[in-house]
GUDO-346751 format. One record per atom (N, C-alpha, C, O): residue in one letter; x, y, z. Coordinates in steps of 0.05 Angstrom, whole numbers, padded with zeros to 5 digits, always signed. Example, Ala and Ser with C-alpha at 12.3 -4.5 7.8 and 13.67 -1.06 7.14 Angstrom:
2
A+00264-00114+00156 A+00246-00090+00156 A+00264-00066+00156 A+00285-00066+00169 S+00257-00045+00142 S+00273-00021+00143 S+00258+00001+00157 S+00268+00023+00161 
end
This chain:
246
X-00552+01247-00131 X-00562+01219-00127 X-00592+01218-00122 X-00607+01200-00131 X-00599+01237-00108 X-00635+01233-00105 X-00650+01239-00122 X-00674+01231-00122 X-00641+01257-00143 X-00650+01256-00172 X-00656+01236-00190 X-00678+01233-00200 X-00627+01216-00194 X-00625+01196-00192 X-00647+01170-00185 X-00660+01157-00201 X-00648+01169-00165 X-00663+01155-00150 X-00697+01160-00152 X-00715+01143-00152 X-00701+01191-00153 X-00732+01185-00164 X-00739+01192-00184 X-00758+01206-00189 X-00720+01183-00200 X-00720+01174-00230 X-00725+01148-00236 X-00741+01141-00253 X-00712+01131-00218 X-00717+01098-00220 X-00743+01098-00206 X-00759+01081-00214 X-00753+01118-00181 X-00789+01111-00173 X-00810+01112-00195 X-00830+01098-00197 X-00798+01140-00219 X-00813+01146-00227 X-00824+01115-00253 X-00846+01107-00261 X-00794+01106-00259 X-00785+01091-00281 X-00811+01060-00272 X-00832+01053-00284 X-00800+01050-00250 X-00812+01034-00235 X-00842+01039-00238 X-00855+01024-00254 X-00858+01064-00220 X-00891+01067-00221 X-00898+01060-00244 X-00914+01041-00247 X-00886+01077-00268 X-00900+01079-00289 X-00901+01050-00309 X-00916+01044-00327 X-00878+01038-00295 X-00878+01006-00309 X-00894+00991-00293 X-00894+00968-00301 X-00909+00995-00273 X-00929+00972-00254 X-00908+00957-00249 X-00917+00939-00235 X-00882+00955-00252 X-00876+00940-00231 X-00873+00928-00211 X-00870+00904-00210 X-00872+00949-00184 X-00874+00950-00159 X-00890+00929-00147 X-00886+00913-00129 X-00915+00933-00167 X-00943+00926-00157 X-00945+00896-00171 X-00959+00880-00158 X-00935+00887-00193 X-00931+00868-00199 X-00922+00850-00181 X-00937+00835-00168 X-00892+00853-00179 X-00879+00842-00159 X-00886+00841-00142 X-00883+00818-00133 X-00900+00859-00124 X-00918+00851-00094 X-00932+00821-00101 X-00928+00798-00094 X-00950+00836-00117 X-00970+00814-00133 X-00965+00781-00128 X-00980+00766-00116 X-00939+00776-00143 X-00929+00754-00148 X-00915+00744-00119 X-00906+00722-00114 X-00915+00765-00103 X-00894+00760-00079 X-00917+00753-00061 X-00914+00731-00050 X-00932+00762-00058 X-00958+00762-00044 X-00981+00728-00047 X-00987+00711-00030 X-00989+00730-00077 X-00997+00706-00085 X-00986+00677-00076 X-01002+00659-00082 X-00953+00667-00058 X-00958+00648-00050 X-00966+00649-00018 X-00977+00630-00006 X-00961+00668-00008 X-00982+00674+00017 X-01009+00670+00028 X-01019+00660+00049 X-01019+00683+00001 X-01051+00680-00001 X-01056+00647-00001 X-01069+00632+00014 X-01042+00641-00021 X-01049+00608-00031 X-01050+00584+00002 X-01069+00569+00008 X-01023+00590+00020 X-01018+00580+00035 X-01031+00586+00063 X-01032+00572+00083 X-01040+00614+00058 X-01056+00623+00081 X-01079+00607+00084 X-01088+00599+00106 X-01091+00602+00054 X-01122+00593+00053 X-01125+00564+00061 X-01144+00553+00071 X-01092+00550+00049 X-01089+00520+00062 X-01094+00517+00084 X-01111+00500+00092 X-01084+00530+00098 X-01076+00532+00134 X-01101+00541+00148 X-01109+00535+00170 X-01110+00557+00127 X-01147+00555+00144 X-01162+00534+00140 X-01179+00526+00156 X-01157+00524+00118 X-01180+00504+00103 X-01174+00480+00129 X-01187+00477+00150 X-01149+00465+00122 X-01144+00453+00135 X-01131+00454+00160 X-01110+00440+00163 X-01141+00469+00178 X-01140+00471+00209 X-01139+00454+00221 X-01122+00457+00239 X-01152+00433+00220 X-01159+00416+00242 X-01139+00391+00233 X-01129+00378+00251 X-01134+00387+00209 X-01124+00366+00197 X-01090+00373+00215 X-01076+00361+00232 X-01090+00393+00203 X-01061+00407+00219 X-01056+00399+00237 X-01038+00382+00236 X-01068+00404+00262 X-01076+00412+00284 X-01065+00388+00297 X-01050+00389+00316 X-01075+00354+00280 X-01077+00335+00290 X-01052+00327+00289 X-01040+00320+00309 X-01042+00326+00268 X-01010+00328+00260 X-00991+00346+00273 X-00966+00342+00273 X-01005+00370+00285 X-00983+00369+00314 X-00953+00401+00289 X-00931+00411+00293 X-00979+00403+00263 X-00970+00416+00250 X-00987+00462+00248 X-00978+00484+00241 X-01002+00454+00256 X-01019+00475+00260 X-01001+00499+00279 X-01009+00500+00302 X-00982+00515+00272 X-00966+00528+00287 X-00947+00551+00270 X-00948+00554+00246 X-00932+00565+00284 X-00910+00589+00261 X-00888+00562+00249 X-00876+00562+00227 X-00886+00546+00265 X-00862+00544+00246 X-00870+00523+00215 X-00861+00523+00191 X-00891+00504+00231 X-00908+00491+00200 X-00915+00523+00179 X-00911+00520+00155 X-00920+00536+00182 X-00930+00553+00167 X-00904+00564+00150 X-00902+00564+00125 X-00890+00572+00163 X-00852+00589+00158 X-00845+00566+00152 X-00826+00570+00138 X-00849+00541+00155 X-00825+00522+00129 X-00853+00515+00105 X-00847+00503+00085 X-00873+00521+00108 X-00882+00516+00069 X-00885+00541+00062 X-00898+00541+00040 X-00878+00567+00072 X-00877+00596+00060 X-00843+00593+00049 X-00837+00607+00030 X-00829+00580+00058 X-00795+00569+00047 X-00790+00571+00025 X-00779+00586+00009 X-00808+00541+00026 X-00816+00518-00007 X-00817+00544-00023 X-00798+00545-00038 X-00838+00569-00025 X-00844+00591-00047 X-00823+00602-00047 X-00810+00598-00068 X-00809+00621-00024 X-00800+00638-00021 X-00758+00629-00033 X-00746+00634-00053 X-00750+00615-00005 X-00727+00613+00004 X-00710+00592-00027 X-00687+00588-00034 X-00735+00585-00035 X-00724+00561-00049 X-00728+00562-00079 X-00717+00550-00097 X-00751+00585-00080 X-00751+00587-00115 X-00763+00612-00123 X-00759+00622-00145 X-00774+00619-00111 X-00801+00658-00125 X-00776+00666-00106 X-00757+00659-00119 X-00767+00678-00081 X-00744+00687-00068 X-00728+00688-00085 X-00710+00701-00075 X-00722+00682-00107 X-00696+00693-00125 X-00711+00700-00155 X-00703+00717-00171 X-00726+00690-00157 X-00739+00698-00189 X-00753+00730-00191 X-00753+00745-00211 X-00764+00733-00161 X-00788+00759-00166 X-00759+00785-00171 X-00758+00802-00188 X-00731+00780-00143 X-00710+00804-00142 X-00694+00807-00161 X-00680+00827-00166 X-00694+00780-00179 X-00672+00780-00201 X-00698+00794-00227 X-00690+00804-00248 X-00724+00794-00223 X-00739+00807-00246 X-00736+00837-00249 X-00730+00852-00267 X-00743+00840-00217 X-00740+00875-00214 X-00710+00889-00220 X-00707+00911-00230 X-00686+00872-00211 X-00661+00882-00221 X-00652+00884-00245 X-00641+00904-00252 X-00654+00865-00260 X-00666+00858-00294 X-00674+00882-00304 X-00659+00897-00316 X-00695+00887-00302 X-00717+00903-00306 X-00703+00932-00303 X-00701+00944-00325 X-00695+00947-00282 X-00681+00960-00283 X-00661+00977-00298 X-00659+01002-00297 X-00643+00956-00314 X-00621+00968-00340 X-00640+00959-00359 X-00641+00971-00380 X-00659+00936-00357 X-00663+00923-00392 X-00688+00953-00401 X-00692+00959-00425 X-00697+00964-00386 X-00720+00983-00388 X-00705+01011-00406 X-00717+01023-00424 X-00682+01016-00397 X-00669+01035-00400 X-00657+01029-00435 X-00656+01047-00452 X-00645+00994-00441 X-00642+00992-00461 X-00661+00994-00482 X-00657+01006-00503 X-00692+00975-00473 X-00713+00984-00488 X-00720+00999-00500 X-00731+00995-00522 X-00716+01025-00487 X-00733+01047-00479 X-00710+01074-00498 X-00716+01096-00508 X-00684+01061-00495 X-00658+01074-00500 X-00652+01110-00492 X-00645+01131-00503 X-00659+01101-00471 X-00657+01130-00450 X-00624+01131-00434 X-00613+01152-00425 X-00612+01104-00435 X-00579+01109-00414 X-00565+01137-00439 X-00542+01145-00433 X-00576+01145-00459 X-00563+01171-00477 X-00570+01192-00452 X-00553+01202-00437 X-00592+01194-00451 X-00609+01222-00437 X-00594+01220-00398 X-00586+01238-00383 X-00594+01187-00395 X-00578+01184-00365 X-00555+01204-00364 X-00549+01221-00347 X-00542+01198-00390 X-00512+01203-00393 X-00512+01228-00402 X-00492+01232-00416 X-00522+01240-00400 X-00534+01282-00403 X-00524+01292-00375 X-00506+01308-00371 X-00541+01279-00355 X-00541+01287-00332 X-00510+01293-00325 X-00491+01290-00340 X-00507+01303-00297 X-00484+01315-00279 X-00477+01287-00261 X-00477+01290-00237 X-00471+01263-00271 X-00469+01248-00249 X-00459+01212-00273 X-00469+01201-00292 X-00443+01211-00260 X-00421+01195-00274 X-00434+01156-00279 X-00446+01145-00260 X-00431+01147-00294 X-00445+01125-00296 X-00440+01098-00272 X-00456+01079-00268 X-00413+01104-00256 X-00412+01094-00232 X-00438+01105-00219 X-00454+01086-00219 X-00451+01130-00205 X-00473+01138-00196 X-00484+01125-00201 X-00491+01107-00186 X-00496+01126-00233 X-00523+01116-00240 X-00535+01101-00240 X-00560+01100-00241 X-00508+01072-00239 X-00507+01046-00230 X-00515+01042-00203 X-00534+01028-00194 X-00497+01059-00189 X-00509+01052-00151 X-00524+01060-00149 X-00531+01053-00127 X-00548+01079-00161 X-00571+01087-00155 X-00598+01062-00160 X-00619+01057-00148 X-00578+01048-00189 X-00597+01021-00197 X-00603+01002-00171 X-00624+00994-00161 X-00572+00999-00165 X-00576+00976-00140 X-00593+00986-00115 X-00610+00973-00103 X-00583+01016-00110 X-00590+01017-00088 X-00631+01020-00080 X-00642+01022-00058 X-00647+01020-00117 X-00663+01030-00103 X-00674+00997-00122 X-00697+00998-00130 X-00665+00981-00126 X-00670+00956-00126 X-00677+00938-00113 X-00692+00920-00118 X-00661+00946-00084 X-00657+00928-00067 X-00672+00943-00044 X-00670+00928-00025 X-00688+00968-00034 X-00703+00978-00029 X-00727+00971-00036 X-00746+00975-00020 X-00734+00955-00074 X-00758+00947-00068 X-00767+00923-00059 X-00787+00915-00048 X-00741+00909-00071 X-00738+00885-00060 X-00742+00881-00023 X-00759+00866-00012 X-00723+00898-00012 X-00730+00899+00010 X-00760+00906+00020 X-00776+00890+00029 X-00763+00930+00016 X-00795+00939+00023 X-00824+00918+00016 X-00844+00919+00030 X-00820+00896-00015 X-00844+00866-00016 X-00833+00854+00007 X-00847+00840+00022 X-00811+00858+00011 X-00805+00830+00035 X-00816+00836+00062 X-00821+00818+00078 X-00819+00866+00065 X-00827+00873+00101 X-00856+00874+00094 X-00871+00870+00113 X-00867+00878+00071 X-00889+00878+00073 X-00897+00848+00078 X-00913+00846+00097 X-00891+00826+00065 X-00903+00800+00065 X-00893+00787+00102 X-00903+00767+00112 X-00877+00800+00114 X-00869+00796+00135 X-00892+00802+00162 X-00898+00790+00183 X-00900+00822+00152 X-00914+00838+00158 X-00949+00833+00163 X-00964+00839+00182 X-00952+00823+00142 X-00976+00804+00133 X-00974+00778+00144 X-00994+00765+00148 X-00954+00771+00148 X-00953+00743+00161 X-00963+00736+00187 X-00980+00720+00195 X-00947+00755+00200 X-00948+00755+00224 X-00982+00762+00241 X-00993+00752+00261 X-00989+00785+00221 X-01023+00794+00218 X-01040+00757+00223 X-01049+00743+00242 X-01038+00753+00191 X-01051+00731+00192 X-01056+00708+00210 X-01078+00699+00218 X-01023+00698+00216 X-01010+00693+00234 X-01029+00687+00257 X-01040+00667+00265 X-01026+00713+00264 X-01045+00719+00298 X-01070+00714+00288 X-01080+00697+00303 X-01090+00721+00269 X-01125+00714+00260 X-01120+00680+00265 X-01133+00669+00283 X-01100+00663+00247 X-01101+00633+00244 X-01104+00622+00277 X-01112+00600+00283 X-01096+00640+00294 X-01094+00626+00321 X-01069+00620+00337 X-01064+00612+00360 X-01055+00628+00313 X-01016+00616+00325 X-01014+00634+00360 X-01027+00648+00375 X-00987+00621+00356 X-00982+00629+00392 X-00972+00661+00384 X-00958+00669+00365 X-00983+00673+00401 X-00979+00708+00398 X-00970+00721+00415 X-00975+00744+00422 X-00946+00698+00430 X-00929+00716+00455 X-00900+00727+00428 X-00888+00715+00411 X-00901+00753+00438 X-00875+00764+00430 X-00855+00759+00419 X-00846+00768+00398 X-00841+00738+00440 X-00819+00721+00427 X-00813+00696+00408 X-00793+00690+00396 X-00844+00681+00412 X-00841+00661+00392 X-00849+00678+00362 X-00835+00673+00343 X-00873+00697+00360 X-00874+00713+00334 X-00847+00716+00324 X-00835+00702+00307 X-00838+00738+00336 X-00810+00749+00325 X-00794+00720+00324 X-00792+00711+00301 X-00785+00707+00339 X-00754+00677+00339 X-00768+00668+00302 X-00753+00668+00282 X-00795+00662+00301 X-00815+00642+00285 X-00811+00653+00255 X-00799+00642+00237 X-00825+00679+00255 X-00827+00704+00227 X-00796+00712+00213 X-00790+00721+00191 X-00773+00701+00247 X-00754+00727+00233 X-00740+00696+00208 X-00724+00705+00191 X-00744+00676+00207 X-00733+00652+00192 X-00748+00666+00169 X-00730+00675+00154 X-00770+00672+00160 X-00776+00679+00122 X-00765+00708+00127 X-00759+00717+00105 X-00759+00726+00148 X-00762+00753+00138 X-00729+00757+00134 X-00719+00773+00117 X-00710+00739+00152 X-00682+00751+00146 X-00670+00727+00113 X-00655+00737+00096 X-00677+00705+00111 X-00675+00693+00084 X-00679+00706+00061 X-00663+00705+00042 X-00712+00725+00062 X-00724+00738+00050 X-00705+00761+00031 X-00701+00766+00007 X-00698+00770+00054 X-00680+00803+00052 X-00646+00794+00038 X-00632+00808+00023 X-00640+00768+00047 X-00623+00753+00030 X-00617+00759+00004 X-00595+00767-00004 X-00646+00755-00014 X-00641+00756-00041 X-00639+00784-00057 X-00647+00788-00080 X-00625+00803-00038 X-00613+00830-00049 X-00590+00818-00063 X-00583+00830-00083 X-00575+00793-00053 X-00552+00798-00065 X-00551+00792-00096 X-00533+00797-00111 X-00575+00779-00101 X-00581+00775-00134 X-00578+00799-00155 X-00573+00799-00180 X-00585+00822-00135 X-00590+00845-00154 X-00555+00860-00174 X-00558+00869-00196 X-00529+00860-00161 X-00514+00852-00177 X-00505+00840-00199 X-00490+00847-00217 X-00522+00810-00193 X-00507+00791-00215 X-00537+00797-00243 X-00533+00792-00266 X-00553+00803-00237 X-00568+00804-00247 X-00563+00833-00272 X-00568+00833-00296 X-00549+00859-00255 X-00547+00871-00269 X-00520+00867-00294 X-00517+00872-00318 X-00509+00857-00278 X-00477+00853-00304 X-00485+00831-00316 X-00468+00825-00333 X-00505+00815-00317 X-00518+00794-00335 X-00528+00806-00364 X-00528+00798-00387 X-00538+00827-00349 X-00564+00848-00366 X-00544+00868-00380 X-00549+00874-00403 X-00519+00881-00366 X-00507+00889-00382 X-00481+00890-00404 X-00474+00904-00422 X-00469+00852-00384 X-00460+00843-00407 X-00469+00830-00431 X-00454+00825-00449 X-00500+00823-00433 X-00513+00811-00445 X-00534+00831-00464 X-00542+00826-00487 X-00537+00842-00456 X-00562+00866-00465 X-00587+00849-00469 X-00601+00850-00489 X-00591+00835-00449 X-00609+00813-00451 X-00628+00818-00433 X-00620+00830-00414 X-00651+00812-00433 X-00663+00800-00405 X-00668+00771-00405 X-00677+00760-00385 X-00664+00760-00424 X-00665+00735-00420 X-00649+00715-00404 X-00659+00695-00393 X-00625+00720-00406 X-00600+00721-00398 X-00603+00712-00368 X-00602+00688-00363 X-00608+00733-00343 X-00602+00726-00331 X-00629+00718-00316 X-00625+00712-00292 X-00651+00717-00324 X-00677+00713-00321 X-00674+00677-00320 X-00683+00661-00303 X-00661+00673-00343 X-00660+00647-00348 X-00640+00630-00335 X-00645+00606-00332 X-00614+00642-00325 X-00590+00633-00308 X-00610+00622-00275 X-00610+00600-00264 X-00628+00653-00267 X-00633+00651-00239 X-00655+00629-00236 X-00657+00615-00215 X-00674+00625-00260 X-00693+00593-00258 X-00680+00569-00248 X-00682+00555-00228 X-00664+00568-00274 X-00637+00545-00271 X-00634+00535-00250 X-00640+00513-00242 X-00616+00564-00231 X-00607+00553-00212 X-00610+00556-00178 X-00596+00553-00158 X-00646+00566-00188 X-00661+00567-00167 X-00677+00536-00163 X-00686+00530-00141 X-00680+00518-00185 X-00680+00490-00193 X-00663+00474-00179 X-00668+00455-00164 X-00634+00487-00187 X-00609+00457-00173 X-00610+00464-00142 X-00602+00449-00125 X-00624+00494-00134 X-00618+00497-00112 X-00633+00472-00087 X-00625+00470-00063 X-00650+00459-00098 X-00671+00436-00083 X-00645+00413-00082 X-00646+00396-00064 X-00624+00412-00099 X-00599+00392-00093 X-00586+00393-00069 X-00575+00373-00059 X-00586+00421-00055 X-00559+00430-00039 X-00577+00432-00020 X-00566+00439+00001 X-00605+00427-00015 X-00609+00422+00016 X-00602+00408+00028 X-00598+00385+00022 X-00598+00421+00052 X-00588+00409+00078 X-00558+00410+00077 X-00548+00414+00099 X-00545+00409+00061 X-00519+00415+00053 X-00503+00437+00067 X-00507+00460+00062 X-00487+00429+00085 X-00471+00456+00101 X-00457+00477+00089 X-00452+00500+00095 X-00450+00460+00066 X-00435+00479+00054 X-00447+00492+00035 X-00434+00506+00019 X-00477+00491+00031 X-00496+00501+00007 X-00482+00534+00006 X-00468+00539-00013 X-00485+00551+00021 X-00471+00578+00026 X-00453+00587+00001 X-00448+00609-00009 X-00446+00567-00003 X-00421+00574-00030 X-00436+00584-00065 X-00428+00598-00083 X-00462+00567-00058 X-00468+00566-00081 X-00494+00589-00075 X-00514+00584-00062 X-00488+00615-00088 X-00504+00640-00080 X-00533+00637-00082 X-00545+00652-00066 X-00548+00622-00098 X-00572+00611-00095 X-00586+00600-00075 X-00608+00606-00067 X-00571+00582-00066 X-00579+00567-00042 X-00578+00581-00010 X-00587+00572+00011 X-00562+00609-00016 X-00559+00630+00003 X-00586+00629+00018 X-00590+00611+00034 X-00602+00644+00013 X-00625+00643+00026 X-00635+00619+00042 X-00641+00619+00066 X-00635+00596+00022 X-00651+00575+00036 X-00629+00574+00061 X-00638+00578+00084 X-00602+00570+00058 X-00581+00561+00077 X-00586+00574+00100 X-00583+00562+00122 X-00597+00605+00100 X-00599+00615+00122 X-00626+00611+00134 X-00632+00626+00153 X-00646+00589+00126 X-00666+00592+00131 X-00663+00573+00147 X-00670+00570+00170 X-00648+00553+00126 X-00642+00529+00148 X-00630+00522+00177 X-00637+00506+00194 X-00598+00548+00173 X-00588+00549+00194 X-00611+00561+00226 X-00609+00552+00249 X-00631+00581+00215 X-00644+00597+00232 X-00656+00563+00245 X-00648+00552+00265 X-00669+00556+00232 X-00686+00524+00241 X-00669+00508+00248 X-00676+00485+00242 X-00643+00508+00261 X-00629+00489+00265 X-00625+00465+00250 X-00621+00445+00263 X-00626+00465+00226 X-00627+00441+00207 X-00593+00432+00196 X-00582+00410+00194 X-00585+00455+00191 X-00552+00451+00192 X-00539+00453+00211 X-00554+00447+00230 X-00516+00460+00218 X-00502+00464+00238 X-00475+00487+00228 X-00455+00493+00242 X-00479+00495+00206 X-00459+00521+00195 X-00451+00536+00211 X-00466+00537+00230 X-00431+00551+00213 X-00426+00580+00219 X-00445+00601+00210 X-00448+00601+00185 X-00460+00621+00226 X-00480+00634+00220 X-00464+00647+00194 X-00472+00646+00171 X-00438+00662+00206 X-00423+00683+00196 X-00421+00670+00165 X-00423+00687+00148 X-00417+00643+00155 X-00419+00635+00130 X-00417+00640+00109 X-00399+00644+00093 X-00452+00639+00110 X-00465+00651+00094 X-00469+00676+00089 X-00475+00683+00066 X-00468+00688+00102 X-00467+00712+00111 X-00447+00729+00099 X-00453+00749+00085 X-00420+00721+00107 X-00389+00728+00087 X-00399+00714+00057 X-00386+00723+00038 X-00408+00704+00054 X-00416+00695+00028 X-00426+00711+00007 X-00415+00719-00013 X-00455+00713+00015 X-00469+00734+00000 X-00452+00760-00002 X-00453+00770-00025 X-00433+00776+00019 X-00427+00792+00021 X-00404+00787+00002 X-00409+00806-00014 X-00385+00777-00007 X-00365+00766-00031 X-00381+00773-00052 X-00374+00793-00064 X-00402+00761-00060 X-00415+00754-00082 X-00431+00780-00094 X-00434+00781-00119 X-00440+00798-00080 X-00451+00823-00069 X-00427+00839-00084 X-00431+00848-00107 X-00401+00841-00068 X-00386+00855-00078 X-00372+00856-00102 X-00367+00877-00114 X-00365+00830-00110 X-00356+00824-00131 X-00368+00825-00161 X-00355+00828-00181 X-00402+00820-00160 X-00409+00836-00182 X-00419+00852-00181 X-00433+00859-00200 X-00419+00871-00154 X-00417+00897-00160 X-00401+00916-00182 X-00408+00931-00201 X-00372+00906-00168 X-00352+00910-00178 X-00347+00903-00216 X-00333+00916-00232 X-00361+00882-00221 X-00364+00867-00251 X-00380+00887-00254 X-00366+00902-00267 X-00397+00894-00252 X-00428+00915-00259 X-00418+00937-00272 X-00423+00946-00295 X-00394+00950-00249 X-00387+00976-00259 X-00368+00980-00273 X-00364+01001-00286 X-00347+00955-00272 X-00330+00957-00293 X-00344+00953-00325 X-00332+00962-00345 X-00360+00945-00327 X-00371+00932-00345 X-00391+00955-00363 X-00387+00961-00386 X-00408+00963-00349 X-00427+00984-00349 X-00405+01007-00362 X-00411+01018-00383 X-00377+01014-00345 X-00366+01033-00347 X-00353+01035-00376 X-00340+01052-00388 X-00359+01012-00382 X-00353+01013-00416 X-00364+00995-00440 X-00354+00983-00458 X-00393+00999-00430 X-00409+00995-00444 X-00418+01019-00472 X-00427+01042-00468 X-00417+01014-00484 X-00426+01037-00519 X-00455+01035-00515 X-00470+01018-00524 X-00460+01056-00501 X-00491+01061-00498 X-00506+01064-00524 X-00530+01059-00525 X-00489+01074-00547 X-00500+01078-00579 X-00516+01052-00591 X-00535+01050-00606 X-00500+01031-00579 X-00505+01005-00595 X-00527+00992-00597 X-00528+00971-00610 
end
């Protein structure tokens, strides 16, 4: 498996993607950081100048529309590279069964996915403290953890993304599904029951953190985790008999 695995680092470096994706993950930060300086004082007066004004228009980017587009690119990206490139022959050489090679996809998918997200978390909180915000302990962490646990949310895309890509041999496919319905997802705010609809996952939990709904934490939560599993499960049945020749 760790063969595996820094096979997909190597696959990844050499495609700039990593760094892309930061890029793009990063860029509405910057944008919003420079608001929040520019207009300080305007803020300020509005009673808006604080973590949590800042963590609900980092949402708007994150929770509600780039939060599912940047993790569903990199998971995409992942099998469609391999079809491109038509290397799953040379995968399938190896000592390690195409179930493996699959969990190696997810698992170091959602590692990068994870790892843009601690970094922008990370940076927040930095900035955060320069803008002036309150810098006791507990309001940082209660304030930051609303974008950083939403954030980490959108692992569960990386499944559906791959049985998209490999029932489809597309990248268009599911590139174009996750726009869609990262779009209707602005319908199901506020919506208790948004949780159902795997898109709106993230925001739901962003919302619940802000007290805006009144859900069961566990929810959403059993939600993503269904949805997680289930095309997992689609991925590898699917994958597992896929005609790599074709």
């Amino acid at each position: 498996m760790y063969k595996l695995l820094k096979n997909e680092h190597i696959k990844f470096r050499n495609s700039y993607i990593n760094y892309l994706s930061l890029l793009a993950m990063l860029l509405p930060l910057a944008l919003s950081l420079t608001v929040w300086y520019l207009r300080r004082d305007s803020f300020s007066v509005r009673g808006m100048y604080n973590w949590s004004g800042l963590i609900n228009s980092l949402q708007l980017f994150y929770s509600l529309f780039l939060g599912a587009i940047i993790p569903s690119f990199i998971a995409v990206f992942s099998v469609y590279y391999e079809m491109q490139e038509k290397t799953f022959k040379n995968l399938l050489t190896t000592p390690y069964s195409r179930s493996q090679i699959l969990i190696a996809k997810v698992i170091y998918s959602c590692t990068v996915i994870i790892s843009i997200n601690l970094v922008i978390w990370i940076l927040t909180v930095i900035f955060g403290l320069l803008l002036g915000f309150n810098s006791s302990v507990g309001v940082v962490f209660n304030e930051t953890l609303k974008l950083l646990l939403p954030n980490l949310a959108t692992v569960l895309f990386v499944p559906i993304m791959l049985f998209l890509t490999i029932r489809f041999r597309s990248f268009l496919h599911g590139m174009l599904l996750s726009t869609i319905c990262s779009i209707l997802n602005f319908a199901l705010l506020n919506n208790e029951k948004a949780f159902l609809f795997p898109w709106s996952i993230p925001s739901n939990i962003y919302l619940l953190l802000d007290t805006r709904v009144a859900t069961n934490p566990l929810f959403p939560v059993i939600s993503a985790g269904i949805v997680f599993s289930v095309f997992l499960v689609l991925s590898l049945f699917t994958f597992r008999r896929m005609d790599v020749n074709v």
